[in-house]
N, C-alpha and C positions, 0 to 999 in steps of 0.2 A: 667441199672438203675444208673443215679447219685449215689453216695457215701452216702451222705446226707441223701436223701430216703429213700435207702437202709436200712440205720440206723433206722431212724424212723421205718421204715416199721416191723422191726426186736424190736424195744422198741415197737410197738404197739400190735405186735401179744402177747408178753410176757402177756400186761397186759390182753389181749383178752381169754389169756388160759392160766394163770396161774391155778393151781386147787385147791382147799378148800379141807381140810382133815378131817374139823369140819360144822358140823351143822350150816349154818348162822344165826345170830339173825335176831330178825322184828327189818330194819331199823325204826329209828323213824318218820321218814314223807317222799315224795317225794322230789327229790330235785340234782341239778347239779352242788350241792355247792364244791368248792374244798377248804377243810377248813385246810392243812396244816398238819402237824407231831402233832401238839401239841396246837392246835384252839378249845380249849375247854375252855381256860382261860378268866374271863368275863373281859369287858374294863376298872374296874377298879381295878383289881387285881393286876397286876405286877407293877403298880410302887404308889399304893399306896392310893387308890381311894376307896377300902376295903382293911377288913383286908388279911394280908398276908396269903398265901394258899401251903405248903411244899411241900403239894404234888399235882403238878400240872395236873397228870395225871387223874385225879379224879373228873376235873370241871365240871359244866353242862356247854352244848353247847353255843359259843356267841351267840348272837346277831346283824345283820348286822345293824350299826347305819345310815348306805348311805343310807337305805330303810325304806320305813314307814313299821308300825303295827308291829312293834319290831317283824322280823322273823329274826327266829332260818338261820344259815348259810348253815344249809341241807334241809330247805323250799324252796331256792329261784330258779327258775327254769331258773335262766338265770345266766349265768357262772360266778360265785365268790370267789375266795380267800381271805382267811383271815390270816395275821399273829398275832402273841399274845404267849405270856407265854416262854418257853425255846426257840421255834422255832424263835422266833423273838429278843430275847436278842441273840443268835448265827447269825442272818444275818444282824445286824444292822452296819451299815457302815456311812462312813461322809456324802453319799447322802441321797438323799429318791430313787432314781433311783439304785443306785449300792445296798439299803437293799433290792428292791423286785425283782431285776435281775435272782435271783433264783426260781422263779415261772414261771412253764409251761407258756408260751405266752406272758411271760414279761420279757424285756433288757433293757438298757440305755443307751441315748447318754453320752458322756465322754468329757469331756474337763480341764483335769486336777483332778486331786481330791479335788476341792473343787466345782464341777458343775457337775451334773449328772439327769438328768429329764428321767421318766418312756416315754419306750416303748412299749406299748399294741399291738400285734401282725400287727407289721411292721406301727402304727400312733403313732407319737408323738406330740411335740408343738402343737397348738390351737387346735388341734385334742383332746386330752389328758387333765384332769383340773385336777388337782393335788389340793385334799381338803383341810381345816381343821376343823376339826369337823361339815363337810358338807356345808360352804361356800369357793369361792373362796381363792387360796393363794395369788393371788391380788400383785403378783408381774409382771416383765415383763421376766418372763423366756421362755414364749411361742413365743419372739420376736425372739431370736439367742438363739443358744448354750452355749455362754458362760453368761450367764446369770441365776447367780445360783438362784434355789429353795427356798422360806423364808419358808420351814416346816420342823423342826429337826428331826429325826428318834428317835435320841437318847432318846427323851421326851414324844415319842409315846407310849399309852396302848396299842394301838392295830393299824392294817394299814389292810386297805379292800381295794379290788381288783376290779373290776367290768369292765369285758373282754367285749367286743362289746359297742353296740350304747347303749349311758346312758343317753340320750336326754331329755327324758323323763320327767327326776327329774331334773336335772341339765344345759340342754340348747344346744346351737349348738356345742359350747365348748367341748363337752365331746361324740363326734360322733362315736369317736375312744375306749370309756372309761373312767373312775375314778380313783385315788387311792385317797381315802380318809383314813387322819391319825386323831385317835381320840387320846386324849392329857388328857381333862378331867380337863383342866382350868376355866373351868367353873363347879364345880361339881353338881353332881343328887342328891347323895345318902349320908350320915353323917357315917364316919367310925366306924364302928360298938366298938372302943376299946375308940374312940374319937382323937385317935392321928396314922397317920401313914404312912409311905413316903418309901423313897427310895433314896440311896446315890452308887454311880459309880464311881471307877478311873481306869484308863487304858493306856497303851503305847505304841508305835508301832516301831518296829523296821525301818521300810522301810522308814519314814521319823524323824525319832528321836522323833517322836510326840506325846503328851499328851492331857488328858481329864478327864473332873471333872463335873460329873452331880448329882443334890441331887433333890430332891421333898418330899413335908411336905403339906400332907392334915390334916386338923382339924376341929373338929364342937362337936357339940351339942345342944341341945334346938332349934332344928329347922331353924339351920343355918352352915353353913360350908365355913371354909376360903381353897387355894392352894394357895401355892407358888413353884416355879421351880427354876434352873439355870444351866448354861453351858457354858463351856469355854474349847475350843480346841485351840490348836497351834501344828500343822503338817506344818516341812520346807518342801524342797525341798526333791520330793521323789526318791528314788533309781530306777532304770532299770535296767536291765539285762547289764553290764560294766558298767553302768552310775548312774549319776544323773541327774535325769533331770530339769535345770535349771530354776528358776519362775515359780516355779509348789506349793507352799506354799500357805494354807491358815490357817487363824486364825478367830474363832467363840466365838463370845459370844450369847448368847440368855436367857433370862426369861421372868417371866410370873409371874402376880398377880390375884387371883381370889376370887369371894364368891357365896354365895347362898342362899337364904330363902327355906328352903325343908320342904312340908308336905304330908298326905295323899292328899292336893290336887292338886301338882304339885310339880314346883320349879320355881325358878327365880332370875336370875345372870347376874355377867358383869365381866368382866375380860379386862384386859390390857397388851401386850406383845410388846416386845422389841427385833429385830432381826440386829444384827451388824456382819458384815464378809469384812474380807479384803482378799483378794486372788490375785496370781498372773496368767498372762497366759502364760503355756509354749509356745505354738506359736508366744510369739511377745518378748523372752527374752533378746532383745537388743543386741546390739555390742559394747562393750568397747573399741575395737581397732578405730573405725570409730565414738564413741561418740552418738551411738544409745542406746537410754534411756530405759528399760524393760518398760510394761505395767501391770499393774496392777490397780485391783479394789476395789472399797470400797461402799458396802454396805450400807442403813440403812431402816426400815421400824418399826414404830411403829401402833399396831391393837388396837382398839374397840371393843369388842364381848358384844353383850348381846342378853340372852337364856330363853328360858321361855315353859312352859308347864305346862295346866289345864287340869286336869282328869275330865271327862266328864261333859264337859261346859255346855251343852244344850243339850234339847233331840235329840236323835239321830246323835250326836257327842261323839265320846267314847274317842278323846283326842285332845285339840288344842296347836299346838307347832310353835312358832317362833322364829327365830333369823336375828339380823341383825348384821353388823358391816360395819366398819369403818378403811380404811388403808391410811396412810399416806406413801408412799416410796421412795427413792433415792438415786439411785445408780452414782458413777462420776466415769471416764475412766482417770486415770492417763497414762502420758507416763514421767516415772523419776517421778517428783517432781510436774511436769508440768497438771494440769488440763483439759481434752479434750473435750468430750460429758457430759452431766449430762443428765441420765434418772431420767423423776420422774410417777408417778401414784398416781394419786389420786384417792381412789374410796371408793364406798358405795354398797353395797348387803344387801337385805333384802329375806329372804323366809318366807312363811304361809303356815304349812300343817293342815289338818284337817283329822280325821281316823276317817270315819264311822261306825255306828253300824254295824250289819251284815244286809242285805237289799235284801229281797228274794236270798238266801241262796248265796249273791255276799259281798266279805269283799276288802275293800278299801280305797284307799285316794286320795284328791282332794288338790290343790292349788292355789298357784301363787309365783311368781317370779320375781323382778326388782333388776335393778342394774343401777347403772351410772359411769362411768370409765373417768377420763381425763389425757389420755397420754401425755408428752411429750416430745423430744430428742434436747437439745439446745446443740453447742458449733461447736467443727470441723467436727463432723459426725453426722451431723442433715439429716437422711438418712430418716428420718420420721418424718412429721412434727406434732404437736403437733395435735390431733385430741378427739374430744370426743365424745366417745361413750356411747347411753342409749341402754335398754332389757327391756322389759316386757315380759314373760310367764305363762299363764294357763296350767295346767297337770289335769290327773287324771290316776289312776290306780285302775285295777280292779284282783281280784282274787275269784276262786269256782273249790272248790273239784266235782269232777261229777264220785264218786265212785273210781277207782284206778286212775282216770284220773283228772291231775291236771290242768286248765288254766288260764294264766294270759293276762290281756286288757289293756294295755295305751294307751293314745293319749295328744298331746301336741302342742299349736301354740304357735309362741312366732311374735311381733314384736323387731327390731333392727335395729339403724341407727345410722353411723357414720358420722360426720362433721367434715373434715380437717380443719385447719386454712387459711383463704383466699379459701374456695373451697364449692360448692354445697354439701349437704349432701348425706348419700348414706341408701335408704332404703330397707330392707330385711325382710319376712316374714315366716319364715322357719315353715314347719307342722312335725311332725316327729307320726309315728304311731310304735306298737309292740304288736306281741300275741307269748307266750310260753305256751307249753305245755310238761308235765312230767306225762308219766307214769310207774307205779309201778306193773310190768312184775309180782312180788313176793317180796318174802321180801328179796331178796339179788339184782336181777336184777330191775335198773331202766333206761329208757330211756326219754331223755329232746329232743324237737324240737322250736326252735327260730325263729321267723320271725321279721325281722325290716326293716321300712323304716323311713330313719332320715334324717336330712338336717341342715347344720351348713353356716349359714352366713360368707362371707371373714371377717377377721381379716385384725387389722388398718394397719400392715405390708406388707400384700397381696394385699391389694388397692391401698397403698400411697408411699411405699418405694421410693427414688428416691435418692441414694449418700451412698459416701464413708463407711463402716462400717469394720474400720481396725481391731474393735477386735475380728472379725472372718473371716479376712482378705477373706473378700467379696465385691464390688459393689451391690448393690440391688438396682434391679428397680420393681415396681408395676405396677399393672393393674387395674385404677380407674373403668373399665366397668365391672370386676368380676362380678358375679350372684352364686346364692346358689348353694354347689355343694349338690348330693342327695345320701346316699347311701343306695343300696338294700343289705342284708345280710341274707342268711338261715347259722343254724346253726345244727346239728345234734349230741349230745350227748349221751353215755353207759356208768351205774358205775354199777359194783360190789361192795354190802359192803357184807363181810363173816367175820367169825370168826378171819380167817387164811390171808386174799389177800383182801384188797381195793385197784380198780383199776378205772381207768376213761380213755376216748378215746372221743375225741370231733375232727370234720373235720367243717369246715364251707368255705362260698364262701362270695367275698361281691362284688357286679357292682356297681359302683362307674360316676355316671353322674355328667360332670362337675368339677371333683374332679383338686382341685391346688397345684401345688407343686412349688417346686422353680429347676429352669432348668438351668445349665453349659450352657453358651451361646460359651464358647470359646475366647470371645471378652476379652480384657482386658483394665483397665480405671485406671487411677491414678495407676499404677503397681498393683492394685487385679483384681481377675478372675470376671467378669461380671456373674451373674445369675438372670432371669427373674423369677417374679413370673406369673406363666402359666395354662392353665385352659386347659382339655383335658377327657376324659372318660378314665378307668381305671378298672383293676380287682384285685384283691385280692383272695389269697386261701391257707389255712394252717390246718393245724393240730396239735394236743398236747395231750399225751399220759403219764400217770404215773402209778404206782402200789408202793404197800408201802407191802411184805409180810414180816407177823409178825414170824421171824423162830424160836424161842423158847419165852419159859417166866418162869421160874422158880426161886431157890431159888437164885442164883447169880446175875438174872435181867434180862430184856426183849432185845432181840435179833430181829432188824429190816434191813431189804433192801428193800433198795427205786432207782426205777430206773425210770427218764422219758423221755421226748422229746419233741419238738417241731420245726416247720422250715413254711415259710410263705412265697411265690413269689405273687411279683407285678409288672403288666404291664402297659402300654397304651394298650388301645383297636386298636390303630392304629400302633402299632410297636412302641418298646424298653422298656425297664427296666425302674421306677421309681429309683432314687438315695436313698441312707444310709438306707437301707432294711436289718433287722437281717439278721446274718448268722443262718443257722441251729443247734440245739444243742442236743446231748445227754448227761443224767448223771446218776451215781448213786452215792448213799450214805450206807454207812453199817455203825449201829447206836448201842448203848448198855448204857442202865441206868439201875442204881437202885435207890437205897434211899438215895446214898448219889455223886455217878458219875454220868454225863454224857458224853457219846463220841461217837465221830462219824469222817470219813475216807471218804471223797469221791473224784469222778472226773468229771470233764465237758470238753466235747469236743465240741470246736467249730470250723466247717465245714468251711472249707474256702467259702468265695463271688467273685464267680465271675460273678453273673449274674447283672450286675452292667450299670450304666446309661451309655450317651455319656459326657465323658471325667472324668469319676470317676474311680480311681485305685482301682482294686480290693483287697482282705484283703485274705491272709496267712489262713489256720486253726492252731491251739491252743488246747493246754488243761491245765486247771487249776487247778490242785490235791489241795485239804483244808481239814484242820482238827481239830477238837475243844473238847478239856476237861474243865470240872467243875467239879468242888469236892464241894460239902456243907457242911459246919460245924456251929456250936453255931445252929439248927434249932431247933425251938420248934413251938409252935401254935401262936405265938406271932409274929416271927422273924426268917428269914435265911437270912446266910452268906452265900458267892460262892467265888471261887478264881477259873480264868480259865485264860486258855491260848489256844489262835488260830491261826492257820497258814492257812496261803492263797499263792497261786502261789508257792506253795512248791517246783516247780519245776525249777521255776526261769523262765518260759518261757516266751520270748518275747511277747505279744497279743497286738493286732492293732481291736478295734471294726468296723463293718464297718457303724456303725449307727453314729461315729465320724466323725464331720468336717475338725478334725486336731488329725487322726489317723494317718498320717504320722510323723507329729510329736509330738506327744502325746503318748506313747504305756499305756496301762495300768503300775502298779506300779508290781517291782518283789517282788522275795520273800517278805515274811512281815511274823513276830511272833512279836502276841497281847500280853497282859500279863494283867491283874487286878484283882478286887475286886468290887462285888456289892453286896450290902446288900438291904432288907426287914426289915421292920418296922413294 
């Protein structure tokens, strides 16, 4: 048996037979939620959206805000994580992709530390829709790799997870998944003191780098203002001997918001502002020959407006909309010198509506438009400028039928793309899904998934045709693309006891039609040719954790957390799909009280080499990290924290294989954090 497996095999059984030494409680509902170390904290607790809460261990359960009918995040029977509260101030990173890296079935591609976009168990780009506050992030990150993310981590309440086909709510886009990050710029609720925020600074040894994030919610009489901000500058970051050269970025981002709030909804508009300038290590020029580094400059400013009536009409128990509005444009420097300018223009709009209960069935029903106009002018106009419309109908259903829980969506959507000078290209994609969870007793629960989804090609997979040096690629498109479809069962087991929360999910997915982009070998203008190509495909993985609770007395609670997961993809006709996670195992041993937190852990990741035709394969790694807080000044009003975290403790080289420019890009080494954030 591979190595890799092995391991798995060996982290699953643990969490399969671990044993309980206590009594289990009655979980609170059915559900395949995997809600984290510390996902109890509501969305708007930690930075400021209510009042401040000391003791975090103590919350009532979130709420998942990617889904209707406000369900608890141990309701939802289809596989979700959640970060929030300490769990999520410890993994929070310069991406969004490197803060959920550490959840079971989710990695990131890398392209320097200032670009990182989420990997959901082996899909990323267009596969993948990276939220905010559950509409598009409406940038063009899902085009290339080096095309960073416009959603900050750092200004997230909360970040949800949503593993498999999320079709359903969100479109062909999301075939792969969600991470939605809610933020709370828009506020619900009036801080219960009337004033209360949250203020952050912090430094990183591994590129001398600093950060300064504050937020201030305020209201009363029925109305409430937010305001945010942030500002990083990390240079060039270290490697193991090195530095690695044009690897710097620097972030500003804020936000402005309000809200009319009563018992019969609310209703808001907010404005934000995302500026980054970043380099790429892969194109860092030559000084000796008068080659110019490349580097990028960001900007995109948002429109949000949010609204929600508590039961409008009869037999409507709540009607919620939002829509917004993004302007973006990113330019491709090389030196000094101006190359491509991407821009995006686009508009989203969603309508949900949540039913009363309707012969013992609770649900919601919508719709979905958007209109997007891409375009790439200047030396690498690899993609010509194209506009894309969506329309989508949903509805989803859910009904308890005694231990047994089930849930019904279904969803059409139309979508057509129109290149510049070219026939339009139209797409009707159906996606259907039924879950079912049941509730063995009150410690054993079992989940079972069915989805079939379908995601229309993306403007890049149709039209591509030229040069794109900043990820030193050719790309060519295939204007005859067709939907590709995927079929996916899924099979989930948790344990909740006293003593041992443990989960074990396997699932498969067939994959009709599915595209990828394909090493042709060829090479054009000196970068390597890759074809965007259309072919059947399979997928199949696993993800396996346990969290046992080993003491809890008067010095503080005592936890190990060990999990896993690993994911192979093929052609159904022979080879390996390309930048496919590596395998991972890890554990963590954790210890808080009332005024520490800390925790010691490590990740191994498995070398790849099951790898495409002319893809180098990737080394394994491990990454030992470990993080203290200490709180002081805490009262009911207010706490202060002073931590300090080390990451790649060990200095070791790692190369992801879900990177473009893993060879020359490794991850960052050692690194020791240092700051201070406060509660308001």
């Amino acid at each position: 048996m591979p190595i890799h497996r092995l391991a798995l095999a060996i982290c699953a059984g643990l969490v399969l037979s671990t044993p309980s030494t206590h009594a289990a409680p009655a979980a609170p509902a059915d559900g395949a939620a995997d809600t984290g170390k510390d996902a109890a904290t509501p969305p708007d607790a930690e930075l400021g959206g209510a009042k401040p809460k000391v003791d975090r261990e103590t919350l009532p359960t979130v709420v998942v805000n990617a889904l209707p009918g406000a369900q608890r995040a141990d309701q939802v029977v289809a596989p979700v994580s959640v970060l929030s509260g300490a769990e999520l101030d410890d993994a929070r990173a310069g991406t969004i992709g490197q803060t959920v890296s550490n959840v079971p079935g989710v990695q990131s591609t890398s392209f320097g530390q200032g670009v990182g976009r989420p990997v959901i168990r082996g899909f990323d780009g267009p596969r993948v829709s990276v939220l905010s506050n559950g509409l598009g992030s409406e940038d063009v990150s899902n085009v290339s790799q080096d095309h960073a993310v416009t959603v900050e981590p750092f200004l997230a309440d909360q970040i949800e997870i949503l593993k498999g086909p999320a079709t359903l709510l969100y479109g062909s886009g999301a075939i792969g998944g969600i991470v939605n990050v809610v933020d709370g710029r828009i506020p619900t609720a009036i801080p219960p003191d009337g004033v209360s925020g949250r203020v952050q600074v912090g430094y990183d040894s591994v590129s001398d780098g600093r950060s300064e994030v504050f937020r201030v919610d305020a209201g009363g009489n029925g109305f409430a203002l937010h305001a945010d901000g942030l500002d990083r500058r990390d240079h060039d970051y270290d490697v193991p001997g090195a530095t690695l050269p044009n690897s710097y970025v620097h972030t500003n981002a804020g936000a402005i918001g309000g809200s009319a709030i009563g018992d019969w909804g609310h209703l808001g508009v907010s404005v934000s502002r995302y500026l980054d300038t970043y380099g790429n290590p892969a194109e860092p020029g030559d000084a000796a020959t008068g080659e110019a580094p490349v580097h990028l400059q960001m900007a995109q400013t948002r429109y949000d407006l949010e609204g929600a009536i508590n039961a409008p009409f009869t037999g409507i128990d709540k009607l919620e909309f939002d829509l917004g509005h993004t302007d973006y444009q990113h330019v491709e420097f090389e030196g000094d010198v101006p190359g491509t300018t991407f821009s995006n223009d686009a508009d989203e709009g969603r309508l949900l509506l949540t039913h009363a209960p309707l012969a013992s069935w609770s649900g919601a029903f919508g719709v979905q438009a958007f209109r997007r106009d891409f375009a790439a002018v200047g030396d690498e106009t690899f993609v010509p400028p194209t506009s894309t419309r969506g329309l989508g109908v949903f509805m989803t259903e859910r009904r308890d039928l005694g231990a047994l829980g089930v849930e019904l969506g279904a969803r059409v959507d139309r979508q057509g793309s129109t290149p510049e000078g070219a026939s339009e290209r139209d797409f009707h994609p159906v996606s259907l899904s039924a879950g079912f969870a049941w509730r063995i007793d009150d410690a054993w629960h079992l989940s079972f998934n069915l989805d079939r989804a379908q995601r229309a090609p993306a403007e890049e997979e149709l039209f591509a045709n030229g040069p794109h040096d900043a990820s030193a690629t050719f790309e060519v498109g295939n204007p005859t693309l067709h939907v590709e479809t995927a079929n996916q069962a899924e099979l989930g087991l948790h344990w909740h006891g006293e003593r041992v929360e443990a989960k074990v999910a396997v699932y498969a997915n067939r994959y009709d039609d599915f595209i990828y982009l394909a090493d042709t070998g060829l090479v054009e203008d000196d970068l390597p040719v890759r074809d965007w190509s259309q072919a059947n495909a399979r997928f199949r993985g696993g993800e396996a954790e346990a969290t046992v609770h080993l003491a809890k007395n008067a010095s503080g609670d005592y936890d190990l957390r060990v999990w896993g997961d690993t994911v192979r993809a093929t052609l159904e006709n022979g080879g390996n799909l390309p930048r496919i996670p590596a395998a991972r195992v890890g554990s963590e041993l954790s210890w808080r009280n009332d005024r520490w937190r800390t925790s010691v852990g490590a990740t191994r990741y498995f070398a790849q080499d099951d790898t495409a035709v002319f893809e180098t394969s990737t080394d394994g790694f491990t990454l030992v990290n470990a993080h203290v807080a200490f709180s002081f000044f805490a009262d009911d009003r207010s706490s202060w924290e002073v931590f300090l975290d080390g990451n790649n403790l060990a200095n070791q080289t790692a190369r992801l294989s879900t990177s473009l420019i893993k060879d020359a890009a490794p991850l960052p080494g050692r690194n020791v954090s240092i700051g201070v954030r406060g509660l308001f």
